[in-house]
N, C-alpha and C positions, 0 to 999 in steps of 0.2 A: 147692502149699501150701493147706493146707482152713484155715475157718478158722470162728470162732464170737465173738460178743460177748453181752452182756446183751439188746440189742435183740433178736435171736432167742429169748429164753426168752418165757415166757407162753406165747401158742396154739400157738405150735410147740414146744413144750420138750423137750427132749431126758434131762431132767435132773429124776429126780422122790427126794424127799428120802422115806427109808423109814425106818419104824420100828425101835428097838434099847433095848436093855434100858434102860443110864446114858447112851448116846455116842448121838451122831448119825450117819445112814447115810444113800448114795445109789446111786442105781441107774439107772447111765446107758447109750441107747444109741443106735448110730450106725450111716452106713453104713460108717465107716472106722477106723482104726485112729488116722490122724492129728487127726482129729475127735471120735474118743473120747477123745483126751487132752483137745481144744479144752473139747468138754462139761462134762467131770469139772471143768475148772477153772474155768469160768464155775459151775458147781454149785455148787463149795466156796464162792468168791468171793459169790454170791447169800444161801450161810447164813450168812455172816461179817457181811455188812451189813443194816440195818433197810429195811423197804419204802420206809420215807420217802427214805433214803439211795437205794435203788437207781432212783427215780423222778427223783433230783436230779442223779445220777450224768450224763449227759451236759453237761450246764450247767456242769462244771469243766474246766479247762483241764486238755488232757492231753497228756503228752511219751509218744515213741514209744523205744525199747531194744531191743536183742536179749538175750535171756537165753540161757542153753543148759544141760544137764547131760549129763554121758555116764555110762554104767555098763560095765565091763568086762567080758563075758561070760566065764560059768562054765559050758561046755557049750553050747544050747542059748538061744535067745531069751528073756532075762525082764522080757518090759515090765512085768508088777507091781511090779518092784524098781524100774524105771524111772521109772514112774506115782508112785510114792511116792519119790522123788529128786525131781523136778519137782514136786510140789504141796510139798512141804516147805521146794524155794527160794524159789516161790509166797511159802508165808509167812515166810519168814525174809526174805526182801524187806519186805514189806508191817508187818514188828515191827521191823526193826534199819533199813531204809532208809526207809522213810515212803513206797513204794512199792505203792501197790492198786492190781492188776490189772484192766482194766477189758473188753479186748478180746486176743486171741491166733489169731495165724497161726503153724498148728505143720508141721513136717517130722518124721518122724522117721525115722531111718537105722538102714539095719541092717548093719553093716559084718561084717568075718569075725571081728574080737574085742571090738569096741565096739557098746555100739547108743548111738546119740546124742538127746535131744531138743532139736533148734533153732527156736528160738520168735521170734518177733516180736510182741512184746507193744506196747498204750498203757495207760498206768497214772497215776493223777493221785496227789498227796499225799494219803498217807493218812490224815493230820491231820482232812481235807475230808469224812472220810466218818463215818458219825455207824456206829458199831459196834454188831453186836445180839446175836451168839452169839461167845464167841471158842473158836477150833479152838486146842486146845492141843499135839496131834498128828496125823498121819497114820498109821493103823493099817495092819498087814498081817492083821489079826483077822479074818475073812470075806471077805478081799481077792480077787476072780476079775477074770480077763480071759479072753473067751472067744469065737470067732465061731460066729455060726450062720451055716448053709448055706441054701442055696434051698428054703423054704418050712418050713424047723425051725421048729419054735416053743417060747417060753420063757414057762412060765405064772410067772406073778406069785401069789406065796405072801400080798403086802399089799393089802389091798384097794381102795388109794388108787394102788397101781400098775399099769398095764395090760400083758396080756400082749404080747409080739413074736414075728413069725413074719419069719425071715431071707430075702434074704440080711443080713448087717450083724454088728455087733461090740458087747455090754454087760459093763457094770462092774458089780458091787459093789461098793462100800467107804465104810468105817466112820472115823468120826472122833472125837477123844478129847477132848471138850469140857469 
């Protein structure tokens, strides 16, 4: 199980926020596929909260859960559909159960008609956390999941983003603030 929290973003960030016309966007990348979700959702989590917030964020007490979603396969693998199941329970946690996300140990399974995401998250009350942007959906608007190969590389169209040369796995995706 890979896995990611807040403490890893800054000098090692995996997770950098891209410009979009009205919504906000990210552009995240990893060496894995289970870590790519990890990322994306530390991402979102990062825009959802104020800096003050996310510097305070260890200092609350935090309970540990399993989350999980599945998605029924139609043909072929679709962790996009997937990615966007999971960040959407994300917040529908963190709006209807008072539940922010604060750290995620992901698996994710690719069965013959399921692919599943099983999470181990710690997440504190979301009451706790002082809120800066609120995501009001998860878009499929620009939405890619993609790997690169050994020594592919992926130039960066933003100039706040750096390019990647693979092996490893990036997101795009947009959010509807």
């Amino acid at each position: 199980m890979e896995s990611t929290s807040f403490q890893t973003l800054g000098d090692g960030m995996s997770a950098w926020t891209r410009p979009t016309t009205a919504d906000i966007g990210l552009r995240v990348f990893s060496s894995s596929m289970n870590n790519l979700f990890c990322e994306t959702t530390t991402g979102m989590q990062d825009i959802l909260m104020t800096k003050e917030s996310s510097v305070n964020l260890n200092s609350i007490i935090r309970r540990s859960s399993q989350w999980n979603v599945t998605l029924e396969k139609n043909g072929g693998a679709d962790y996009e559909i997937l990615l966007i199941k999971w960040l959407e329970e994300v917040l529908y946690r963190n709006e209807v159960h008072d539940e922010f996300l604060c750290e995620v140990h992901m698996m994710i399974s690719d069965e013959e008609t399921i692919l599943t995401c099983n999470a181990q998250v710690d997440w504190v009350d979301s009451k706790l956390v002082e809120k800066g942007v609120e995501i009001k959906a998860v878009t499929s608007h620009e939405l890619i999941i993609e790997k690169l190969e050994i020594n592919q590389e992926l130039n960066s169209k933003w100039e706040e983003i750096p390019s990647f040369v693979g092996p490893g796995w990036y997101c795009d995706i947009v959010f509807d603030i």
